[in-house]
C-alpha positions in Angstrom: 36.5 79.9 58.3 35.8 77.5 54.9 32.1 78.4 54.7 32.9 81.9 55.2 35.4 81.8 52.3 33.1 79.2 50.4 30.8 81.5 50.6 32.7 84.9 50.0 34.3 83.3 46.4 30.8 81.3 45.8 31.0 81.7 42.0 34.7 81.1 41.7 34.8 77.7 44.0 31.2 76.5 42.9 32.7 76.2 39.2 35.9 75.0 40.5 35.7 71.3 40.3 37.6 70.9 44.1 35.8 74.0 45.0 32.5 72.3 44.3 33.5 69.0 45.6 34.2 70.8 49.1 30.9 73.0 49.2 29.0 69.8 48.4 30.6 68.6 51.2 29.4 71.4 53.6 25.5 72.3 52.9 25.1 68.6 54.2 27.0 69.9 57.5 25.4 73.6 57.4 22.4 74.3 56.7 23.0 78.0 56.8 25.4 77.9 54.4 23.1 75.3 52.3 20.2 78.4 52.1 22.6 80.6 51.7 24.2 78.2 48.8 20.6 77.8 47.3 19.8 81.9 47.2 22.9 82.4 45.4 22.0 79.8 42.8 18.7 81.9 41.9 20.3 85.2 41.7 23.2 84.0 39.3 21.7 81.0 37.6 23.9 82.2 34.6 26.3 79.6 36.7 24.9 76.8 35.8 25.1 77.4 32.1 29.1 77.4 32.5 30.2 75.1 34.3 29.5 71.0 35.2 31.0 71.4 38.6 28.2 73.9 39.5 25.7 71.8 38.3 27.2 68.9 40.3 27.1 71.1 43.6 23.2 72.4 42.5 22.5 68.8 42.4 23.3 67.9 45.4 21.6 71.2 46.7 18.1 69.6 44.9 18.7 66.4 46.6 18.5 67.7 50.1 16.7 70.2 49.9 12.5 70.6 50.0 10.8 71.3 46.8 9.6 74.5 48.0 13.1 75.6 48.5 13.7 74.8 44.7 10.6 76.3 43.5 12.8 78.9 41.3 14.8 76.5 39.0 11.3 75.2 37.7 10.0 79.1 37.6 13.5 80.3 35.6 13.2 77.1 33.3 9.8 77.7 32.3 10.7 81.8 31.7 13.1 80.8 29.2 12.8 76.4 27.6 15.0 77.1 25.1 17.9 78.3 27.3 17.2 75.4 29.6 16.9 72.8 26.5 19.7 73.8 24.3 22.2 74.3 27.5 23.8 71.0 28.3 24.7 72.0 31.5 21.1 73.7 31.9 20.0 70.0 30.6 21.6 67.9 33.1 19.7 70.1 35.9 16.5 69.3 34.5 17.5 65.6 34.8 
């Protein structure tokens, strides 16, 4: 039931700072939901320019997850250096 509602509300709970604590929490556990978490992170990476707690919760998705798998944040921060350089939040990814 969480990882279906996790996943339902992604953008509203992956900027909330309890939301994200809690999904961080599960794509350790799932690794469905932890694809599932990634994919919706390179359709809407608009969410990491608003908001630390979805940063926090892409971090941990970078940590554990193969390179391959995050082939598209180096692809969308290359597209566009000055979004990712002038964004702090955009910043702290490339970090």
């Amino acid at each position: 039931y969480l990882i279906h509602t996790c996943a339902d509300q992604f953008q509203e709970l992956a900027c909330n700072e309890f939301g994200s604590r809690v999904m961080q929490t599960l794509v350790h556990l799932n690794d469905d939901f932890r694809k599932s978490s990634l994919e919706h992170f390179r359709l809407h990476t608009n969410l990491l320019g608003k908001s630390i707690s979805a940063v926090f919760l892409l971090s941990v998705l970078v940590r554990i997850s193969d390179p391959a798998e995050i082939e598209f944040l180096r692809l969308e921060a290359v597209k566009n250096p000055k979004k990712w350089l002038t964004n702090k939040y955009y910043k702290r990814v490339l970090v």
